[in-house]
MMTF fields as JSON, N, C-alpha, C and O atoms, coordinates in Angstrom:
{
  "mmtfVersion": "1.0.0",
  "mmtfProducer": "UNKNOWN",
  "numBonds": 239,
  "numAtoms": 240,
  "numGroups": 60,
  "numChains": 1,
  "numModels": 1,
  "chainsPerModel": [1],
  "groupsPerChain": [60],
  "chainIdList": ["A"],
  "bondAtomList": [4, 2, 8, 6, 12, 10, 16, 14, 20, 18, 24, 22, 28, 26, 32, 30, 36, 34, 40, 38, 44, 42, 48, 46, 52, 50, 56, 54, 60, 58, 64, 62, 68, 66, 72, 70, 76, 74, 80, 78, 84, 82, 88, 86, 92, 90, 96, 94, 100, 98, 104, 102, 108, 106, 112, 110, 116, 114, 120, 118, 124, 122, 128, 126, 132, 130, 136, 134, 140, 138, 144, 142, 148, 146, 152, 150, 156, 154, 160, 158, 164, 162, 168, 166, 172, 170, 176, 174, 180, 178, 184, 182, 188, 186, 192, 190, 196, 194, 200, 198, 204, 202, 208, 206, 212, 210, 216, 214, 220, 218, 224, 222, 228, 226, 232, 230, 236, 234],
  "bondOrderList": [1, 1, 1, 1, 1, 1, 1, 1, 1, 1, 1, 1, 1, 1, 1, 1, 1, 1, 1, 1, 1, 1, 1, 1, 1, 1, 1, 1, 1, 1, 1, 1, 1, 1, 1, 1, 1, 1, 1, 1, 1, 1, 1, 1, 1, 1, 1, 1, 1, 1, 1, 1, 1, 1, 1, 1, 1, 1, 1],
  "groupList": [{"groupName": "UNK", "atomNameList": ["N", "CA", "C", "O"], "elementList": ["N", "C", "C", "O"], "formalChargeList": [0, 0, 0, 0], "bondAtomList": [1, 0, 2, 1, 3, 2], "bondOrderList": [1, 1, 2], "singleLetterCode": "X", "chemCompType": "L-PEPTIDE LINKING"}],
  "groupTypeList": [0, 0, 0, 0, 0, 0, 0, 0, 0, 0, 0, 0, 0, 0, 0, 0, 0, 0, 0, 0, 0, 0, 0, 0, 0, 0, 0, 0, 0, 0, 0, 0, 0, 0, 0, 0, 0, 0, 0, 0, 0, 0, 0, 0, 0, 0, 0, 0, 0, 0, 0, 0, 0, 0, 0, 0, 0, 0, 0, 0],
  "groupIdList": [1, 2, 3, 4, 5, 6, 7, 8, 9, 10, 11, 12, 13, 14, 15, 16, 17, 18, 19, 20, 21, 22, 23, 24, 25, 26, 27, 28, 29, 30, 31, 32, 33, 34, 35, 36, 37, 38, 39, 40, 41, 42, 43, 44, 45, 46, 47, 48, 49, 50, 51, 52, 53, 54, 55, 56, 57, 58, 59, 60],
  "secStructList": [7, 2, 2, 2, 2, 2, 2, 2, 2, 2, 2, 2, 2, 2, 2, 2, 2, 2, 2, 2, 2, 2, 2, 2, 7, 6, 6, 7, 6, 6, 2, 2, 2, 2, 2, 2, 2, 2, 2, 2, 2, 2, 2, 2, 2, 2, 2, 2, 2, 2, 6, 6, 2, 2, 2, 2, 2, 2, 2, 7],
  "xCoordList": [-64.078, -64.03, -62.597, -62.15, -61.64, -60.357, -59.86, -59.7, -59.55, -59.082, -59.488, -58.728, -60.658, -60.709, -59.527, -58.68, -60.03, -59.472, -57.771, -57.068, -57.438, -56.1, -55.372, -54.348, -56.281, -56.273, -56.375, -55.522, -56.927, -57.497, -55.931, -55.445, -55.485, -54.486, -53.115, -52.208, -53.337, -52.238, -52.313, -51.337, -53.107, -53.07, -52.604, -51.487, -53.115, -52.772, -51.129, -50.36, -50.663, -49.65, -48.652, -47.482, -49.191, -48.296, -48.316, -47.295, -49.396, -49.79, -49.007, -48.9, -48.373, -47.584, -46.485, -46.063, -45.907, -44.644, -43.775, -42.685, -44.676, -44.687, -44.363, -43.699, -45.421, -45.282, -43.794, -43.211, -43.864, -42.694, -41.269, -40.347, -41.083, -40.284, -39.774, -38.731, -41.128, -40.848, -40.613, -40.062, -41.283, -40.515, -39.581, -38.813, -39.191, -37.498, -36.381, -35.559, -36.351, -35.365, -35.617, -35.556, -35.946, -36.527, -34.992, -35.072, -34.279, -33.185, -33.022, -32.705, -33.25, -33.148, -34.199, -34.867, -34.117, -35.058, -34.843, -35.63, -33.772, -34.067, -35.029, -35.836, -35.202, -35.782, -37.287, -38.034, -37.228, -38.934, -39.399, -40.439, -38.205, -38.511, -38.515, -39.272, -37.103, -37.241, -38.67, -39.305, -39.363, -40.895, -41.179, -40.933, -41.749, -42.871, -42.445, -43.378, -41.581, -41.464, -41.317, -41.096, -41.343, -41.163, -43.004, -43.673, -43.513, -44.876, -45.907, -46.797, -45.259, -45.802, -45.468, -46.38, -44.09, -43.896, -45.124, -45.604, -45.114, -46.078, -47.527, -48.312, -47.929, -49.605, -49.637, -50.774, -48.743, -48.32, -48.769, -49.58, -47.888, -47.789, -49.554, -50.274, -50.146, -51.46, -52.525, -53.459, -52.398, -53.505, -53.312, -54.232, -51.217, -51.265, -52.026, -52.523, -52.035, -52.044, -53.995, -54.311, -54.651, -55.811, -56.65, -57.525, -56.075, -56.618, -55.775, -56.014, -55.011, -54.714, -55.887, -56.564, -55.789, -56.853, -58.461, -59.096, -58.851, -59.914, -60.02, -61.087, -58.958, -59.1, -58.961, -60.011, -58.069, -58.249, -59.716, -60.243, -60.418, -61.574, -62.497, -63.093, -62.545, -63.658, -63.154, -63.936, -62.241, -61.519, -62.201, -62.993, -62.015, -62.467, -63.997, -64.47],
  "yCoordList": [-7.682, -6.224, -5.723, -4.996, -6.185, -5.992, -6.226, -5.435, -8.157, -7.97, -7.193, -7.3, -6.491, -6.059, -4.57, -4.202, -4.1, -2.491, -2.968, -2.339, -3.572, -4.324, -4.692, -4.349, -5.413, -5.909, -4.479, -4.533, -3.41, -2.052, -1.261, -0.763, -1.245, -0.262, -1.137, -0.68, -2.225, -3.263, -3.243, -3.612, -2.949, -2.754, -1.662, -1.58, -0.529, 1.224, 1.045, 1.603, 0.308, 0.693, 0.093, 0.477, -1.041, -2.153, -1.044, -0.463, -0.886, -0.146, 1.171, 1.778, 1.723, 2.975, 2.656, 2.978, 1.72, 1.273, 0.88, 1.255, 0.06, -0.691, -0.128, -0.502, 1.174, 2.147, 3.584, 4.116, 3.563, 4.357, 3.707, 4.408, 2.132, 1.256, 1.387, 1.708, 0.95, 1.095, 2.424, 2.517, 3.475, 4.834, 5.114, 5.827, 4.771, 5.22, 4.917, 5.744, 3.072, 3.35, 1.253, 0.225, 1.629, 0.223, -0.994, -2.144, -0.602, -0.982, -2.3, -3.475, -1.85, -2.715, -3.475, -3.554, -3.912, -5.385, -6.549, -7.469, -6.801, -7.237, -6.63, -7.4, -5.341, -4.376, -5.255, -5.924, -4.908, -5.218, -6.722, -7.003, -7.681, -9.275, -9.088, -9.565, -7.997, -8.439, -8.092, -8.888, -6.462, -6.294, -7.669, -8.408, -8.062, -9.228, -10.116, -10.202, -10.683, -11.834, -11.23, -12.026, -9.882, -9.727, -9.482, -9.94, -8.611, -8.558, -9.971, -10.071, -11.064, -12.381, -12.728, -13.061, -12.782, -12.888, -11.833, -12.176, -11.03, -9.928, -10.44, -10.254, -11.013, -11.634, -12.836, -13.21, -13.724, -14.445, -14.499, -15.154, -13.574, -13.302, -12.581, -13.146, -11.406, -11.262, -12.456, -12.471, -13.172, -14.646, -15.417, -15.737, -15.712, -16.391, -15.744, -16.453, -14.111, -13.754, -13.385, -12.803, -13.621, -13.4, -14.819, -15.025, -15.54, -17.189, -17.616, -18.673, -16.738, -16.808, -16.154, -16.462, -14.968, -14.159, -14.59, -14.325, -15.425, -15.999, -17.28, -17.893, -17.747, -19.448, -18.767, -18.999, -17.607, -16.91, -16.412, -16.793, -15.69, -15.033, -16.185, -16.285, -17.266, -18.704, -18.869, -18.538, -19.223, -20.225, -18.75, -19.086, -17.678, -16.715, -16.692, -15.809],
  "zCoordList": [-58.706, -58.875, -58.768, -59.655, -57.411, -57.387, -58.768, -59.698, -58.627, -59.976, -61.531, -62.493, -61.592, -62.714, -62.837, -63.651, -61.637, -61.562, -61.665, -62.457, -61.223, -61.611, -63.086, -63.677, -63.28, -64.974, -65.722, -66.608, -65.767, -66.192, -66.148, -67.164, -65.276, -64.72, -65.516, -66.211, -65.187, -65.824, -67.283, -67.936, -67.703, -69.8, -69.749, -70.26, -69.221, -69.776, -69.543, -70.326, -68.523, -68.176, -68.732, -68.76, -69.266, -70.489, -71.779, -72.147, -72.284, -73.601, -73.602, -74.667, -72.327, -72.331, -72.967, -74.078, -71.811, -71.835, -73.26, -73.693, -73.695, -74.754, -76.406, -77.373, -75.987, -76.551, -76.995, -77.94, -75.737, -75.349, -75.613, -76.033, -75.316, -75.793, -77.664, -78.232, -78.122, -79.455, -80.412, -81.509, -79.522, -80.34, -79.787, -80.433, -78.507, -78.245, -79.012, -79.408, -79.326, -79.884, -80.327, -79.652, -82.059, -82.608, -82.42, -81.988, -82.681, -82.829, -81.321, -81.508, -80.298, -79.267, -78.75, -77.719, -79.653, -79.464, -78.583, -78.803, -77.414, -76.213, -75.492, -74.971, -75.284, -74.504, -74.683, -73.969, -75.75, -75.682, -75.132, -74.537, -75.553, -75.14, -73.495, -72.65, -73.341, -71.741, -71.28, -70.588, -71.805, -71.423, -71.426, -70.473, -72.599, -72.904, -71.761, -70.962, -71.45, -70.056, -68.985, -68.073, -68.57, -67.392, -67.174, -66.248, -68.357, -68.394, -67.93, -67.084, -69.009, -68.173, -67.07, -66.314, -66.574, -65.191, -63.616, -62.535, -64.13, -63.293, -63.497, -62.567, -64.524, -64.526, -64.226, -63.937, -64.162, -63.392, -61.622, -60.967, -61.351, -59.787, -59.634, -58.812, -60.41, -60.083, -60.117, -59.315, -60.804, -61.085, -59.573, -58.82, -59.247, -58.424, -57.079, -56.204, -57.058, -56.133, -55.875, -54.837, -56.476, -56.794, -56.358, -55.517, -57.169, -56.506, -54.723, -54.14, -54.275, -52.806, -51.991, -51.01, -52.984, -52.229, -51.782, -50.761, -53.091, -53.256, -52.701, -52.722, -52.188, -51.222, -50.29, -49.691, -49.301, -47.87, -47.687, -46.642, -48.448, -48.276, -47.893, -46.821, -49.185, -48.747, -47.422, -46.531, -47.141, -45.192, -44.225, -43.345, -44.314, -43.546, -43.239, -42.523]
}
């Protein structure tokens, strides 16, 4: 359930960004790469941090 409301909040907020990125200004196209890997880097850290959560909860 956590992770969903997570995952939920984590698209709108990619889909803004992303958004807002490409009508600001097309021309800078690092911008957007740096998004895209920093974006994977951050789902990254939620997965890792989700399967922590979910091996503490089982040991508890």
């Amino acid at each position: 359930m956590v992770m969903g409301c997570v995952g939920l909040g984590q698209q709108s907020m990619n889909s803004t960004m992303i958004t807002y990125f490409l009508s600001n200004d097309l021309r800078q196209k690092w911008s957007v790469v740096i998004l895209y890997k920093l974006n994977q880097w951050i789902m990254l850290n939620n997965y890792a941090y989700a399967y922590w959560l979910s091996m503490y909860q089982s040991r508890a």
